[in-house]
C-alpha positions, 0 to 999 in steps of 0.5 A: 500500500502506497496511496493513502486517502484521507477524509476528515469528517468535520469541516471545520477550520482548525478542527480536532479531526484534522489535527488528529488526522496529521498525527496518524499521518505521522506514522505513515512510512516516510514514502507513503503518497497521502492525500487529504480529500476535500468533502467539503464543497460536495453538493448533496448526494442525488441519485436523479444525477446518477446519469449525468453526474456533476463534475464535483461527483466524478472528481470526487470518485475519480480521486477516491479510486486512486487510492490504495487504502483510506484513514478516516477521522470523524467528529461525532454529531448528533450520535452520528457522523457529521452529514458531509462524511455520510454525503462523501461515502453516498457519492463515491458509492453511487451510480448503483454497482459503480462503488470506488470504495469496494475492497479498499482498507479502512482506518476509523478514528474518532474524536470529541472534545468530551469524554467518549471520543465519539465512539458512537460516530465511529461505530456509525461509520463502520456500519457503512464501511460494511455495506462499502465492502471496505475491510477494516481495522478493528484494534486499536479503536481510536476513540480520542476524548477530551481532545480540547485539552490535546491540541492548540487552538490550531487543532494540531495534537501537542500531547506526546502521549497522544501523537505517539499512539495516534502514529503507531496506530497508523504503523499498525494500519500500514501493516493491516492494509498490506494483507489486502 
């Protein structure tokens, strides 16, 4: 696995999930090509384009077929994944029996200022990932809390402790994708 993908499902300037996202990305091999995919300027999901899908869905599955494995790092919104997460798997899924997630491996990470690290949001997602067909990491779980008291005010993690979980996870995740 050389082409990591990762999507970060807040939009948020300076969130937690983008910051937790660079410290996984931290323990990527030095050679690792990553790409962060935008989701934030997606339209919704329609399944009346299907046929004659906007340019911004055939960027979108265009870059996402790109990839070799994916790292994704979500918030948790109301006892879900934030809408713009779920909009960006719909899209990518879509036209019917045309997914470009199929068969790629996934890494779920979750965050929230509080102290459960949106775990319910990461269960969310890989209820998705299944249907995706997207085999995925299950240890270590990656439920960051109380992650206000982690990061700066940029959002980028400054607890060590943190960081060097976060990077030997995504070791971990380098060595799980490879399998597939």
């Amino acid at each position: 696995m050389s082409k990591f993908g990762i999507i970060v499902g807040s939009i948020r300037k300076n969130s937690y999930s983008k910051g937790v996202a660079d410290a996984l990305v931290a323990g990527l091999p030095a050679d690792a090509e990553v790409t962060y995919i935008n989701i934030a300027d997606l339209p919704l999901y329609n399944q009346d384009l299907d046929e004659n899908s906007p340019e911004s869905y055939v960027n979108f599955r265009t870059e996402v077929a790109a990839q070799d494995a994916f790292i994704f790092v979500t918030p948790e919104h109301n006892r879900s994944i934030p809408a713009a997460l779920k909009n960006a798997l719909d899209i990518a899924s879509r036209p019917w029996g045309q997914s470009v997630w199929g068969g790629k491996p996934a890494m779920v990470a979750s965050q929230s200022i509080g102290g459960t690290g949106a775990s319910l949001a990461n269960h969310a997602l890989r209820q998705s990932l299944v249907i995706l067909d997207m085999p995925t990491m299950q240890q270590p779980e990656l439920y960051i809390g109380n992650t206000m008291a982690l990061a700066d005010e940029a959002g980028q993690i400054t607890n060590e402790d943190t960081k060097k979980f976060l990077a030997d996870s995504a070791k971990q995740f380098v060595a799980f994708a490879a399998k597939f």
